[in-house]
N, C-alpha and C positions, 0 to 999 in steps of 0.2 A: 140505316142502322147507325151511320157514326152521327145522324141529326139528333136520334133519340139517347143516343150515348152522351152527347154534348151537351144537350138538354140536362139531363140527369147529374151531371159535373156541374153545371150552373145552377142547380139548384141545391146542390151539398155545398158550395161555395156560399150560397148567398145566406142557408142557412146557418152554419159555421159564422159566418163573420156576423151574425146578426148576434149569434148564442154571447157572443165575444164583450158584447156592451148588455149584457145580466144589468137590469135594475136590483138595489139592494133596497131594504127597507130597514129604521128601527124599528128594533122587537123590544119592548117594555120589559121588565120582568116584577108589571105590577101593572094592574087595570087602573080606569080614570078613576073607580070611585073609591080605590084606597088612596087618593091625594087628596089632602087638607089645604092646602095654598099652594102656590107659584111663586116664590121670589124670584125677580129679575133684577140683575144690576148691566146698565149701559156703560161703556166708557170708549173713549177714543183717546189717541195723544193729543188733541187740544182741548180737553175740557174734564169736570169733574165727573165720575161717576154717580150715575143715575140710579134710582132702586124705585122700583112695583110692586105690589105685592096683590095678584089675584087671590080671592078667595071664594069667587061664586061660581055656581057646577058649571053654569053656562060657558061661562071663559075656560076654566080648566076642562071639560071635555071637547071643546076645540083646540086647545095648543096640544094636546094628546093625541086627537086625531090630525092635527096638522103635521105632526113629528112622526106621528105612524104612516102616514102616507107619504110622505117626501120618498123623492129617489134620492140614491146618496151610493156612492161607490168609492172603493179604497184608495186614498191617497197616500201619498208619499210623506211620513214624518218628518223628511226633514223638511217641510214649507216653512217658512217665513210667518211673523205675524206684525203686521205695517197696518192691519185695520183695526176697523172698530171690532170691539169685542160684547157678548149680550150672554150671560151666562143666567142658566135657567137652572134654577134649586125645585126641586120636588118634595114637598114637603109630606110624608106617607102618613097611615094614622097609627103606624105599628112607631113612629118614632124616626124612624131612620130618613134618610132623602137620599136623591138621586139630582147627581148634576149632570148639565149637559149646556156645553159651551160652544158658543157659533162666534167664531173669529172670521169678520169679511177681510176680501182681499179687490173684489170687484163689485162694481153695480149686480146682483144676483150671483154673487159668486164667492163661496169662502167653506171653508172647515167647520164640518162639527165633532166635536170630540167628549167622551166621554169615562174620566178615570175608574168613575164605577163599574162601568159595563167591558172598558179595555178595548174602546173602536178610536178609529181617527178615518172620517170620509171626507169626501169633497162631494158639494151641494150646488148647482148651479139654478138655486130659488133665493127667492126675497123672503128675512124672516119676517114673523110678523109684528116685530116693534120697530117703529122707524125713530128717527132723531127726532123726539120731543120734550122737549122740556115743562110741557103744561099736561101732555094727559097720554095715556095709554094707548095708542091705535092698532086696534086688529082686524086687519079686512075680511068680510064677511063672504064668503062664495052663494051669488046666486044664479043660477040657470048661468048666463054667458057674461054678467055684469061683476064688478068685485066693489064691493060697498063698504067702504072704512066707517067705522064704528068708534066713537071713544068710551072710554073704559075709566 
């Protein structure tokens, strides 16, 4: 009796602590194909600020679905911001946009926030623009390979 008792306490233990790290997701509150463009501006403390500008479905219904799928959970406001910074404009057809800001702090590691929506998470992914100066790279997910594309 106290094996099956103990059993049963180990298993509300383990799933409690599990409940505890909830993956969060962005929730849009507008689908891919009300987006006309992407602007992107890169910047860091030693260089100029970089700017993109997607406008084919292909690209914008991946960084949609790449931001719809990210896990992302509540951090703490007051962090710091010491990285690079990639802020993504959503440019909609009704007129308006939606920003959303990824300040790094690590290799796969940094905040994304968003004044429109009123979130601030922490992301422990790679976004998908890296430090370029010549062209756009968004890695492509295939089967188990990740295939950089330029843009």
């Amino acid at each position: 009796m106290k094996k099956v008792f103990t059993f049963f306490l180990a298993m509300a233990i383990i799933f409690g602590i599990s409940g505890c790290g909830k993956k969060e997701y962005i929730v849009f509150p507008f689908s891919a194909s009300d987006v006309v463009k992407i602007e992107t501006y890169y910047s860091n403390s030693e260089a100029d600020t970089k700017e993109k500008t997607l406008t084919e479905e292909a690209d914008i219904d991946y960084l949609y679905t790449f931001f719809s799928e990210l896990p992302v959970k509540d951090a703490n406001s007051d962090s710091t911001n010491d990285g690079s910074t990639i802020k993504f404009v959503f440019d909609l057809s009704d007129g308006t946009n939606y920003e959303l800001v990824y300040i790094g702090i690590a290799t796969k590691k940094g905040y994304l926030q968003s004044e429109t929506s009123d979130f601030y998470y922490f992301t422990s992914s790679d976004m998908p623009w890296k430090r370029s100066t010549s062209a756009c790279k968004i890695p492509h997910r295939r089967s188990d390979k990740t295939d950089v594309r330029t843009v």
